[in-house]
C-alpha positions in Angstrom: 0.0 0.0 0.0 1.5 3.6 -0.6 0.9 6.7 1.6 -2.1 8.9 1.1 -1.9 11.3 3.9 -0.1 11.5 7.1 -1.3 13.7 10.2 1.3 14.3 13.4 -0.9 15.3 16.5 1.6 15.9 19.7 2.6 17.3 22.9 5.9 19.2 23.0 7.1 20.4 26.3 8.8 23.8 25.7 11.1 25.7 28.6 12.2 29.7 28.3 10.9 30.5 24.9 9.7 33.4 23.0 9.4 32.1 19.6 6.1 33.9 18.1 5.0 37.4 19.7 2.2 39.9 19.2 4.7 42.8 18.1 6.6 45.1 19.9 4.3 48.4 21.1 7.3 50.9 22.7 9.9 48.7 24.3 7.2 46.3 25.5 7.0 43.0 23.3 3.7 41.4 23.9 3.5 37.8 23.5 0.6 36.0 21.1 -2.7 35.4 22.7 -5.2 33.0 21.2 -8.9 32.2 22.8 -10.3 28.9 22.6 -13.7 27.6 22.0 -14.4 27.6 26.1 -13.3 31.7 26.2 -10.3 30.7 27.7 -6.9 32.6 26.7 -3.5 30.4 26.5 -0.6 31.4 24.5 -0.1 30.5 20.9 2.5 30.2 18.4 1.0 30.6 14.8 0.8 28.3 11.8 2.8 30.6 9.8 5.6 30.1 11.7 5.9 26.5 11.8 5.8 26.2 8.6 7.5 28.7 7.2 10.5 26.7 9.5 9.6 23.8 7.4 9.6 25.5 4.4 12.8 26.8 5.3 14.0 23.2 6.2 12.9 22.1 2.6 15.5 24.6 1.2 18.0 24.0 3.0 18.3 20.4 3.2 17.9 20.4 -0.4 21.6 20.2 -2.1 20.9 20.9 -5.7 19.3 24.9 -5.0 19.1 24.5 -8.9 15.6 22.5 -8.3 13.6 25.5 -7.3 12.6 28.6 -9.3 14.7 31.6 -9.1 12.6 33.1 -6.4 12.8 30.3 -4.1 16.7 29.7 -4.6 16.7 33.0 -2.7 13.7 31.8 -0.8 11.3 35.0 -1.5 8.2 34.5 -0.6 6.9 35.0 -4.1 7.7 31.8 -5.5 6.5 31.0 -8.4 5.0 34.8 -9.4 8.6 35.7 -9.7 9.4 32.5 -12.0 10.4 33.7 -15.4 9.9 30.3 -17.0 5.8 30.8 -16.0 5.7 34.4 -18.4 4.0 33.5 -21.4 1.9 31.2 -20.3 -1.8 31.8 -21.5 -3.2 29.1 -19.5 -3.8 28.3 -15.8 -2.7 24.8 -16.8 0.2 25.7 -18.6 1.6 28.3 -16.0 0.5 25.7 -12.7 2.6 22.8 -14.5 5.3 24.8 -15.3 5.4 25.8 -11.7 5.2 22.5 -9.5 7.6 20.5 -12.3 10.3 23.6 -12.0 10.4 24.4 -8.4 10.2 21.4 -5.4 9.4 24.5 -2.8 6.5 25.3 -4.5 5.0 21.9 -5.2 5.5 21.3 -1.9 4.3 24.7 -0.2 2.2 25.9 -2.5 1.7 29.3 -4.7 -0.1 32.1 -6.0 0.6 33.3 -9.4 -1.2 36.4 -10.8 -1.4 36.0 -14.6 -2.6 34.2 -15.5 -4.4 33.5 -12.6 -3.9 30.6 -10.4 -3.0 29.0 -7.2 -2.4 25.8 -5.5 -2.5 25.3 -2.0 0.4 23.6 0.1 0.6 20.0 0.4 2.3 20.6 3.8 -0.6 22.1 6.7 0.0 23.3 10.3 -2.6 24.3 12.9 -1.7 26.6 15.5 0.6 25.7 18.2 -1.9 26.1 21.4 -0.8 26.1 24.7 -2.2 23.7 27.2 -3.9 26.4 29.9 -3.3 24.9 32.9 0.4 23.7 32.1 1.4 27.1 30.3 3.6 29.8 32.4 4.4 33.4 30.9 6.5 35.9 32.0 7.6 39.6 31.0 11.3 39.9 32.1 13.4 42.9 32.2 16.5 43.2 29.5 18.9 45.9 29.9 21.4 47.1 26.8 24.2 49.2 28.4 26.9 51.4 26.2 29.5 54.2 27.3 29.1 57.1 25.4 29.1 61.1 25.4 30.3 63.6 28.1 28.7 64.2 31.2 26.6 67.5 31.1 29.6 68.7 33.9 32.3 68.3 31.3 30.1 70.6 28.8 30.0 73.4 31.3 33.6 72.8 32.5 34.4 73.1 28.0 32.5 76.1 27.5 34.1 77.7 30.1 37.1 76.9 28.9 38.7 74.9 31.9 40.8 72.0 31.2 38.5 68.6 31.3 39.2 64.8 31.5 37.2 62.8 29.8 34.8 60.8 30.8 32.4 58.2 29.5 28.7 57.8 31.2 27.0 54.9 31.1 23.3 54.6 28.6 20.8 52.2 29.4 17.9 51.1 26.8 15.2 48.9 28.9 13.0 46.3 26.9 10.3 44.3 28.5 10.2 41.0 26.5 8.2 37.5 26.9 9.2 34.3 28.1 7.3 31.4 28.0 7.5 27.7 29.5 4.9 24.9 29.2 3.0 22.2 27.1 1.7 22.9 23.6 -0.2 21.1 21.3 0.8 20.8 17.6 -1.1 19.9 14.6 0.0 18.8 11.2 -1.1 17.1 8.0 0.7 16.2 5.0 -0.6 15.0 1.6 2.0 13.1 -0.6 -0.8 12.4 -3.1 -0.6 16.0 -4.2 2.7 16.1 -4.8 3.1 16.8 -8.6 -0.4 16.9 -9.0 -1.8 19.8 -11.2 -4.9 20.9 -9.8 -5.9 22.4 -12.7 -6.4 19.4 -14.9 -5.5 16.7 -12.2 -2.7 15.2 -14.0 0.7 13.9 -12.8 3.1 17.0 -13.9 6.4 14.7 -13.0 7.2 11.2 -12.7 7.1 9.1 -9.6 11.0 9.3 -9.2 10.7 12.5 -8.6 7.4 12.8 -6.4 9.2 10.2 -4.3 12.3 12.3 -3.6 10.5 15.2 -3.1 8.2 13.3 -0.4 11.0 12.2 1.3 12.8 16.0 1.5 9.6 16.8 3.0 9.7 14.2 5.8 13.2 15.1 6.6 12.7 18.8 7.2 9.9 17.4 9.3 12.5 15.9 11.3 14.5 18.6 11.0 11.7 21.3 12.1 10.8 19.2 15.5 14.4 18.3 16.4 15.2 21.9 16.4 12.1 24.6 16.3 13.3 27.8 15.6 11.3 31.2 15.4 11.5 34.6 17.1 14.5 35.6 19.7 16.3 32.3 19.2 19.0 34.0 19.7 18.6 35.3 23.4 15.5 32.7 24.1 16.4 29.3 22.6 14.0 27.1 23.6 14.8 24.5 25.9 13.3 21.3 24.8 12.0 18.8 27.4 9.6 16.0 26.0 7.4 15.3 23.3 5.1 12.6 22.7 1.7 11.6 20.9 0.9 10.2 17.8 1.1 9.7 14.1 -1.8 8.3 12.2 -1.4 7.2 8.2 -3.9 6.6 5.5 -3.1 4.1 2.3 -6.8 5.0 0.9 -8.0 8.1 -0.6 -9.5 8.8 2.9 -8.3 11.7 4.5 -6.9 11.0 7.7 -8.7 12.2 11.0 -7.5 14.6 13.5 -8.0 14.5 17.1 -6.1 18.0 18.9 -4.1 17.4 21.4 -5.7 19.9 23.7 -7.7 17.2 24.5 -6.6 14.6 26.9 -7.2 10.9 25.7 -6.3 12.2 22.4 -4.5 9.2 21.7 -6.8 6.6 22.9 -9.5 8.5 20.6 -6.9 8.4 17.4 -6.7 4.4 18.4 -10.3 4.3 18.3 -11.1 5.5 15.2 -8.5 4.2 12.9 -10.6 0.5 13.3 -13.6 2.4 11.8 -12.1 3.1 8.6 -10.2 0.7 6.3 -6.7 2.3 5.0 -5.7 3.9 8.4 -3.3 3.2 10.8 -1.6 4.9 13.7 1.8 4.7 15.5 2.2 5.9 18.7 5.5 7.8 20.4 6.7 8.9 23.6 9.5 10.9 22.6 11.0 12.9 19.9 13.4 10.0 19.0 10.4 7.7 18.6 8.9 10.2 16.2 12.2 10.6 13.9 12.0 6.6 13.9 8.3 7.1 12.7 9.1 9.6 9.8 12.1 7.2 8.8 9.9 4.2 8.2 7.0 6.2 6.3 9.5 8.0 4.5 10.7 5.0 2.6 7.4 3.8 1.6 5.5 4.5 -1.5 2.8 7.6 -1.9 -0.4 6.8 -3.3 -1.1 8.0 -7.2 -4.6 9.4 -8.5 -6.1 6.4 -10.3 -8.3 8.9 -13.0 -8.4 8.4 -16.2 -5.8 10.5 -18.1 -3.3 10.7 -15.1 -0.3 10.6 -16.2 
């Protein structure tokens, strides 16, 4: 059987962190705030940035930069709008396989191009990061820059007056309020290897299954990559301290989509094992740690991704 979808629903424990804020108002960085169904607030790291840190892990783990479009061997953001080979194009079909069979970021994450018009969604999907309320801690600590520089206003006066002065330095001081957080977040993702080279446009194969296999398994390494070391905002004062992580994978080998369960929820597992026996195709593989996990990815990755079976796929 070959891989239809795969969803990762987990727990990550996360110490001293500030990786996704609200913005900075003055010298006060807020922290993101998200409300959940039940009005209660818990902090939140977005969508966005997890996977724009897999997106980035795509590119970088990819050797050959010469396999994306010109915007994304700089990784812009515009992809394949910027992609010279797409200009000319007088069809969405034309320009969308073009696109996915030049560029393995954009088949991958997705694009908007504007003429001629068309877009394709990412095959790679994150939820927001939520933080578990009652195992979530923030904090708004104090951080002090300190130079020497100028005269004191004593050894102006002492200048103008023309008496002999020795220089001194006096000490400036910029204050910054800035976020840390500690707790337990629940993370969401789902992958579609299916997609991969599809033209959604015409539904057609746009390369062949060489290459939709290498491209699936780049994918699951900068999955590995992205959990084994998240990055995001203030890394480089707030590195996040990773404790634990543990939850489960579930797979589908049917066109089924597979189910999601958040891990907000406790039992989540036990409710992932229980509906995998309703539905032929899935399966689900439980882990308890982030080395478990990497051992997870490594097994799917070598297995075979399910093909559209319409008529005309090529």
């Amino acid at each position: 059987m070959a891989i239809f979808e795969i969803g990762i629903l987990g727990r990550v424990t996360w110490n001293l962190h500030s990786m996704n804020n609200e913005g900075t108002v003055g010298n006060v960085t807020e922290p993101r705030t998200v409300v959940l169904a039940d009005g209660e607030k818990t902090d939140g790291i977005s969508g966005e940035m997890l996977k724009h840190i897999h997106a980035y892990n795509v590119w970088l783990l990819q050797e050959d930069k010469g396999q994306f479009c010109q915007a994304c061997q700089k990784f812009h953001p515009q992809k394949a709008d910027m992609n010279p080979l797409i200009q000319g194009k007088d069809t969405p079909e034309k320009a969308m396989e073009t696109a996915i069979s030049s560029c393995i970021l954009c088949d991958l994450h997705g694009f908007l191009v504007q003429r001629p018009a068309v877009a394709r969604p990412s095959t790679v999907e994150f939820g927001w990061t939520l933080g578990l309320p009652e195992k979530t801690h923030r904090e708004i600590h104090i951080h002090a820059r300190h130079s020497m520089v100028g005269r004191s206003r004593e050894e102006a006066e002492e200048k103008q007056a023309g008496e002999e002065t020795v220089e001194r330095q006096v000490p400036a001081q910029m204050i910054y309020h800035r976020p840390t957080r500690s707790g337990v977040y629940a993370i969401v993702s789902v992958f579609q290897p299916w997609r991969i080279g599809l033209n959604e446009v015409d539904y057609t194969y746009t390369i062949d299954d060489e290459k939709r296999k290498n491209r699936y398994q780049l994918a699951m390494n900068a999955y590995k990559a992205t959990f084994m070391r998240t990055d995001g905002a203030m890394t480089s004062t707030r590195f996040p301290h990773v404790e634990a992580m543990e939850g489960v994978v579930v797979t589908s080998e049917t066109n089924f989509p597979v189910p999601t369960i958040s891990p907000l929820k406790d039992g989540f597992v036990e409710e992932m094992e229980s509906l995998v026996t309703k539905q032929r195709g899935l399966s689900h593989q439980k882990f308890s740690n982030l080395a478990e996990l990497c051992d997870i990815i490594n097994a799917l990755a070598n297995k075979d991704i399910f093909r559209l079976g319409m008529p005309g796929a090529k």
